[in-house]
BAMIMI-256601 format. One record per atom (N, C-alpha, C): residue in three letters; x, y, z. Coordinates in steps of 0.2 Angstrom, whole numbers, plus 5000, padded with zeros to 4 digits. Example, Ala and Ser with C-alpha at 12.3 -4.5 7.8 and 13.67 -1.06 7.14 Angstrom:
BEGIN
ALA506649725039/ALA506249785039/ALA506649845039/SER506449895035/SER506849955036/SER506450005039/
***
This chain:
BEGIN
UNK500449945000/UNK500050005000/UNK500450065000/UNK500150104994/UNK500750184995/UNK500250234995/UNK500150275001/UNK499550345001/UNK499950394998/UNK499750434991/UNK500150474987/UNK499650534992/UNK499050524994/UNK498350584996/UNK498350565002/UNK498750555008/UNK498650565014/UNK499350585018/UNK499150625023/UNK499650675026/UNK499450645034/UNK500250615036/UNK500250585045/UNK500550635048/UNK500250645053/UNK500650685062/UNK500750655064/UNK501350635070/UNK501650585072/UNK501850635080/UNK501750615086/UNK502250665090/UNK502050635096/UNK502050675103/UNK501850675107/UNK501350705110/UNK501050685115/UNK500450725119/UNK500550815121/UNK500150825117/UNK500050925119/UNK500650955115/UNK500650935108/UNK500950945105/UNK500551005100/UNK499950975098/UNK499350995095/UNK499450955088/UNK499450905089/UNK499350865082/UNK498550845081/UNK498050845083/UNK497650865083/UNK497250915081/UNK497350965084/UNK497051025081/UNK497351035074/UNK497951015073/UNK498251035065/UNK497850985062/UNK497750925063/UNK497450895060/UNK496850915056/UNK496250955060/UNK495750975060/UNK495651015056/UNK496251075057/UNK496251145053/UNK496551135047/UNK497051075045/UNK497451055039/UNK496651035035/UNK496350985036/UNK495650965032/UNK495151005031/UNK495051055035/UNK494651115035/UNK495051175027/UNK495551185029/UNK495851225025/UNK495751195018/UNK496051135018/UNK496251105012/UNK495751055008/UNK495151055011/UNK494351025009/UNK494750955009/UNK494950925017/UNK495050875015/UNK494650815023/UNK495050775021/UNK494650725028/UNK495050725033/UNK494850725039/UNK495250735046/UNK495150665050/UNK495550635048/UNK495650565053/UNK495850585060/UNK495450595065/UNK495750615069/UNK495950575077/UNK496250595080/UNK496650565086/UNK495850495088/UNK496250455088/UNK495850375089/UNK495450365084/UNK495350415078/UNK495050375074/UNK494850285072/UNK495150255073/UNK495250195073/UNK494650155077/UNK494350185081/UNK493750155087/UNK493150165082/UNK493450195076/UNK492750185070/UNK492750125066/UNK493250085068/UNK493350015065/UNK492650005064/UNK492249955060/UNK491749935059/UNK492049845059/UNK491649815064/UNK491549765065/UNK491849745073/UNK491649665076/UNK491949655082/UNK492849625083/UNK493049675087/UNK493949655087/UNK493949565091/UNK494249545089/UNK494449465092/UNK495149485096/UNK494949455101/UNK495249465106/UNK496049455107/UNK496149385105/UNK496549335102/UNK497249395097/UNK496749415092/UNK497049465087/UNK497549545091/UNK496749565095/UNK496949625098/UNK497049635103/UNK497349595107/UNK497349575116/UNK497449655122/UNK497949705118/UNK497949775118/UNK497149815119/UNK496949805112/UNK496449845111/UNK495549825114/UNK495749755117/UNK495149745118/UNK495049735125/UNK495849735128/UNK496149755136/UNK495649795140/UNK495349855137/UNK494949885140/UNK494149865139/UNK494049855134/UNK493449835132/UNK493049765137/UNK493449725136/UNK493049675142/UNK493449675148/UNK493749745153/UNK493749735159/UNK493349735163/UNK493249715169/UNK492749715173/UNK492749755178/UNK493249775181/UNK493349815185/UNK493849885183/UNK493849935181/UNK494149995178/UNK494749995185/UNK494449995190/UNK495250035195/UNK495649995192/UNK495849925189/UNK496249885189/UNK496649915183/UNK496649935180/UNK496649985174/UNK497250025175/UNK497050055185/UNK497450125186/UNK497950095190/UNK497850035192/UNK498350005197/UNK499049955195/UNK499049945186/UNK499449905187/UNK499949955186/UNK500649915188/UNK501349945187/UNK501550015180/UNK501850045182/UNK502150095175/UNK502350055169/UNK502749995172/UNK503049965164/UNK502549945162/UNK501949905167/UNK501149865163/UNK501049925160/UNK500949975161/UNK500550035157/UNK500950035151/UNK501650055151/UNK502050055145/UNK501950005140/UNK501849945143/UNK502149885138/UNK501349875135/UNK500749895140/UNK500149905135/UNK500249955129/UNK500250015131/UNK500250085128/UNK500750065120/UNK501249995120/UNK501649995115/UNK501449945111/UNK500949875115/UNK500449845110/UNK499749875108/UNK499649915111/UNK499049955109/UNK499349985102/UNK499750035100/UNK500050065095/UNK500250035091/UNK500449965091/UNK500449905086/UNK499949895082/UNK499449875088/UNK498749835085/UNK498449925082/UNK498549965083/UNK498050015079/UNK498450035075/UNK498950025072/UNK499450005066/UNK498849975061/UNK498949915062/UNK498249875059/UNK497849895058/UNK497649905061/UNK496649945060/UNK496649995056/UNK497450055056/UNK497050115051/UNK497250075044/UNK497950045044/UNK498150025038/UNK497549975034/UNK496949945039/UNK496449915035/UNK496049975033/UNK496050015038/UNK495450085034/UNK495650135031/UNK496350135029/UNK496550195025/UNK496450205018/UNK496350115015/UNK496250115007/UNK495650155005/UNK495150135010/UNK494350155008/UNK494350255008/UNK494750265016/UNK494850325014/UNK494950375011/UNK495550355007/UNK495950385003/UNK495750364997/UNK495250324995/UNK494850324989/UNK494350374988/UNK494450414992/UNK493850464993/UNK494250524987/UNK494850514987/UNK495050564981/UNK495350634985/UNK495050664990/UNK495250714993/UNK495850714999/UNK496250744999/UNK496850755001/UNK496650725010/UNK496950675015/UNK496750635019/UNK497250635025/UNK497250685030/UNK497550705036/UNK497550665044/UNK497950635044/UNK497850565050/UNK498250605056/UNK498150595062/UNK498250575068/UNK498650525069/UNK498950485068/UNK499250425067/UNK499550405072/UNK499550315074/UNK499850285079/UNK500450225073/UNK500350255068/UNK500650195063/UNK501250225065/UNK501850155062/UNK502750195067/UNK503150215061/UNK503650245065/UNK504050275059/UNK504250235053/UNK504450165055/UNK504750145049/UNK504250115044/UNK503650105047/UNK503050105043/UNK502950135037/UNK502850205042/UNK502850295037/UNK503250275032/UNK503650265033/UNK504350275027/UNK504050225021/UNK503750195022/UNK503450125016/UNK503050135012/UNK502550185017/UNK501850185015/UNK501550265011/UNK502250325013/UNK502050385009/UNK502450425007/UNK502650455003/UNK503250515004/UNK503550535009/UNK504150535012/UNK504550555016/UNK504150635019/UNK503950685015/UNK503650745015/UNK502850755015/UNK502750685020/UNK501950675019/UNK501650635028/UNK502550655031/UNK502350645039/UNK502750695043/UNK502450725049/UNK502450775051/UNK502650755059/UNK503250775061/UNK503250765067/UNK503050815074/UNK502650805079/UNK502550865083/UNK502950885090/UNK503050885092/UNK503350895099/UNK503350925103/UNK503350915112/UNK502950955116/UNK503550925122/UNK503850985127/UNK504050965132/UNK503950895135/UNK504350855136/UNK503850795139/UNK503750815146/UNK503850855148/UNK503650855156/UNK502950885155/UNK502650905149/UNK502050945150/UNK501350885152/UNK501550825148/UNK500850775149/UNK500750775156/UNK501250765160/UNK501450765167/UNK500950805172/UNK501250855170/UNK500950905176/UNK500050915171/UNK500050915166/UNK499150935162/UNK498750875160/UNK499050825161/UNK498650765157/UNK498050755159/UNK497750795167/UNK497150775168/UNK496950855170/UNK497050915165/UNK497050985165/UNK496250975160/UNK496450915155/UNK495950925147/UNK495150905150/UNK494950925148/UNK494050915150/UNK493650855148/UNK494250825143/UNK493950765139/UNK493750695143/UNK493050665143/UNK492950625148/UNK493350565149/UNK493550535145/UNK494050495147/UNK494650515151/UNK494850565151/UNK495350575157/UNK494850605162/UNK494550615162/UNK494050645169/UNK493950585171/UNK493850525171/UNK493550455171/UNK493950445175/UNK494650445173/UNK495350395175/UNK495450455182/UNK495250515182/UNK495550545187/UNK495050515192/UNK494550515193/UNK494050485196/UNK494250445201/UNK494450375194/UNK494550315197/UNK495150335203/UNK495450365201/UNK495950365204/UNK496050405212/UNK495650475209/UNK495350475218/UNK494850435223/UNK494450385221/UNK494150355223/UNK494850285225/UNK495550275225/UNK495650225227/UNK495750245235/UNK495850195238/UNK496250205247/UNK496650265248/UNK497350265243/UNK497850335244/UNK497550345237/UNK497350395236/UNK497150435230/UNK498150445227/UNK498450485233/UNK498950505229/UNK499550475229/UNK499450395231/UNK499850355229/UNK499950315221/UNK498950325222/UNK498750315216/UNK498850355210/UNK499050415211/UNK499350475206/UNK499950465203/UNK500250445209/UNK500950445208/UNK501150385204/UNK500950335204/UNK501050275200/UNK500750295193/UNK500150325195/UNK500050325186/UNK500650385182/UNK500650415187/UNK501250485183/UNK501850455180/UNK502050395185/UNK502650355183/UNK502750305175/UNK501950285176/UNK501850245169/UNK501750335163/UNK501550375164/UNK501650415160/UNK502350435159/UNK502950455164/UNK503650465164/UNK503550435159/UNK503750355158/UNK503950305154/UNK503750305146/UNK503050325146/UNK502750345138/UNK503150415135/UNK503250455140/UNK503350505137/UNK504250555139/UNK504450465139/UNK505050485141/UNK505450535136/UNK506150545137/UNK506450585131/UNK506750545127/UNK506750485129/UNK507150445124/UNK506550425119/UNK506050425122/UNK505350415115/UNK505450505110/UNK505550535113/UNK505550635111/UNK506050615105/UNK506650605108/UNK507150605102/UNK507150535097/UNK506850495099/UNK506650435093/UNK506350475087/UNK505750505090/UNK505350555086/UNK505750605083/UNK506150635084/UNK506550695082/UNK507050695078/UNK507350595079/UNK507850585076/UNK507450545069/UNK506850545067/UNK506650505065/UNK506650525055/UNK506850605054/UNK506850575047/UNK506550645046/UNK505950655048/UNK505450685047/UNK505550755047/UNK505150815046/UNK505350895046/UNK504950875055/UNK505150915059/UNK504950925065/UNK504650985065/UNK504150995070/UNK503851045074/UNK503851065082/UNK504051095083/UNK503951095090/UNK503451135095/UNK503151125101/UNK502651175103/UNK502951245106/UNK502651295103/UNK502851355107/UNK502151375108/UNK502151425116/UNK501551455116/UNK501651525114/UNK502151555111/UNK502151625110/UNK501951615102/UNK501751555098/UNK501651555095/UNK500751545091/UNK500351575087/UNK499651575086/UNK499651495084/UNK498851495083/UNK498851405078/UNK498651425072/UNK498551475069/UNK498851515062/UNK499451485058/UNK499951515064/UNK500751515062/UNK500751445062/UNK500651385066/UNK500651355066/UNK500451315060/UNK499951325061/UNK499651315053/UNK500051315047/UNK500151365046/UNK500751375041/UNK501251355041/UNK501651345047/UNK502351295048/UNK502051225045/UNK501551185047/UNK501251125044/UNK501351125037/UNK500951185034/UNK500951185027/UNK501351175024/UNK501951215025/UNK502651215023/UNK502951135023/UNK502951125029/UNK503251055028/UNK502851015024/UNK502351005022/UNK501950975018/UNK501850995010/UNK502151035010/UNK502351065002/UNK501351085001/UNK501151105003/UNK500251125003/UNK500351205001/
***
């Protein structure tokens, strides 16, 4: 498979690969695959197949979720990334059949990227890594309100925190930062003195748009 019509952001959290996404499709009358797209999968996942992605789906008890170890967090967070590998490269064909220029969110990996589009058709973003740390449960969106929940609701609420911020260290370590940075790609980095206009234009650029 080679997408000539889709354009991948790759990066880290709070980066704003997301909103470029959004603004990049809007701009350019295109489609915006956006962050998790992939939960639009149609049909039921086997479990067997996607033992990451279905982790959540037949838990029983969600604290269990918040309690296992940092590396269990890691070692999920890197089979889940795999297994949604999978899932967009089965729904990419259909999308980009659609003829209009095709802007993804993407969990697919670097060395993927390099197989499947133009060198200047993946976008890297970048965001302090200390930032998910201190804001990860700043965002409104309810699945992180859920987990913060869960997690005041255990016995030490802030034993509980701490363990989870550990498994976040781990995701968003700097050695995952400079994978990303060292990876090939035009990078972006976050500035807040900067507008999501400019932004916007920085993307463009790298994208020959």
């Amino acid at each position: 498979m080679f997408f000539e019509n889709a354009y991948f952001i790759i990066g880290t959290s709070y980066a704003g690969k997301s909103t470029m996404v959004k603004k990049l499709a809007k701009k350019h009358g295109g489609v915006a695959c956006e962050e998790n797209y992939h939960d639009n999968y149609p049909g039921e996942l086997d479990a067997k197949e996607f033992p990451g992605l279905t982790y959540t789906r037949d838990l029983e008890d969600w604290h269990d979720f918040i309690r296992r170890s940092p590396q269990e967090y890691k070692n999920w967070i890197d089979v889940v990334k795999k297994e949604c590998e999978i899932i967009e490269l089965r729904m990419l064909p259909e999308i980009c059949a659609q003829g209009k220029k095709v802007f993804v969110d993407t969990n697919i990996s670097i060395e993927t990227l390099k197989e499947i589009a133009p060198l200047d058709h993946t976008l890297v973003m970048l965001s302090d890594p200390e930032i998910p740390l201190h804001r990860f449960f700043d965002r409104p969106d309810p699945e992180k309100q859920f987990l913060y929940r869960l997690i005041m609701e255990e016995p030490d609420p802030e034993k509980a925190m701490e363990n989870y911020r550990e498994g976040l260290k781990l995701i968003c370590s700097q050695e995952e930062c400079d994978k990303l940075e060292q990876s090939g790609f035009q990078v972006i980095y976050r500035d807040e003195n900067r507008t999501i206009e400019q932004t916007l234009a920085l993307a463009e650029k790298a994208f020959g748009l």
